[in-house]
N, C-alpha and C positions, 0 to 999 in steps of 0.2 A: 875289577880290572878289565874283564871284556867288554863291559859295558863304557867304560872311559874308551877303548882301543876303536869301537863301533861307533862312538861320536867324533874322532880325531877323524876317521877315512872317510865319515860323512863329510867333514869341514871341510878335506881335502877337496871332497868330490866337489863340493857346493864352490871352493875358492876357483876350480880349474873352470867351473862352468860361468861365473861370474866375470871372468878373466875372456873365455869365448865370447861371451855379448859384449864385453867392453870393444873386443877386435872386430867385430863385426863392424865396429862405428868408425872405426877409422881409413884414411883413403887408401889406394894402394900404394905401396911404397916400401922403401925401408926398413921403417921403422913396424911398419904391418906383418914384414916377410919375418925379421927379428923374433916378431909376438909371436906369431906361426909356430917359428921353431920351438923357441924356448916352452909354449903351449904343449904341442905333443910331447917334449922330454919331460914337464912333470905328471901328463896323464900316464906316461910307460911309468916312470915311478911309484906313480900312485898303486897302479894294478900290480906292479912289481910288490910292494908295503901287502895290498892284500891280499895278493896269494899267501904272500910269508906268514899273515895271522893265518887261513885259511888252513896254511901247513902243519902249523904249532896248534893249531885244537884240534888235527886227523882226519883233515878232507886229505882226499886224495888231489893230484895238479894233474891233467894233459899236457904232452908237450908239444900239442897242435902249433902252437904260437907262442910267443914271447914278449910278454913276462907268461908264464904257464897260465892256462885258465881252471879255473876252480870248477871240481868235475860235483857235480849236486845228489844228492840220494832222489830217490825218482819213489812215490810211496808204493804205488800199485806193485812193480816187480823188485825191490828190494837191493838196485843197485847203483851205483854212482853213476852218472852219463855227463859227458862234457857237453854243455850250452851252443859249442860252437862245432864239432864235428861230430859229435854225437858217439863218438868214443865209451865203451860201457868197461865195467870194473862191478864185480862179484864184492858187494859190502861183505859176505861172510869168508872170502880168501883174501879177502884187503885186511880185515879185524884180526884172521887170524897170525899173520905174515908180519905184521905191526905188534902183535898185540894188543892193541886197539879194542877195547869196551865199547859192545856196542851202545851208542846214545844218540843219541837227537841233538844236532847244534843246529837245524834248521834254524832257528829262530835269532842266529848270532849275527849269519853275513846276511 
């Protein structure tokens, strides 16, 4: 199952960037501004979709920004730090507070 959900956010990722190079090609206008938008509404979606798996296997979310970003286990000092403000969170009061088993999803997002 996670490994099907890991190939779906991939596809996603791959369709939204495909879709950027195609707008690159075209002149300005309209129909470019149209692409624009409707561009960033499926990448906030996109990130929106994976924080939501992120959430359902027990990462923790920041809520530096929106859709929340995905806060990482960091290995040397043992605790979650958000990518984008650097936000930290104690893995062993986040597992405990959760109940949350500690494990290793590194390998999923």
């Amino acid at each position: 199952m996670i490994s099907e959900v890991k190939d779906l956010l991939s596809l996603v990722k791959d369709m939204v960037n495909l879709v950027k190079n195609i707008k690159d090609t075209l002149p300005n206008g309209e129909n470019r501004e149209e692409l624009e938008s409707k561009l960033k509404d499926a990448e906030r979606k996109a990130r929106a979709l994976e924080a939501g798996v992120a959430k359902e296997l027990g990462y923790p979310l920041c809520r530096c920004d929106f859709p929340p970003t995905i806060m990482l286990e960091t290995s040397e000092q043992k605790v979650f730090r958000c990518p984008k403000c650097n936000k930290v969170e104690d893995t062993q009061d986040l597992c405990e507070t959760f109940a949350i088993p500690k494990r290793d999803y590194s390998g999923f997002i």
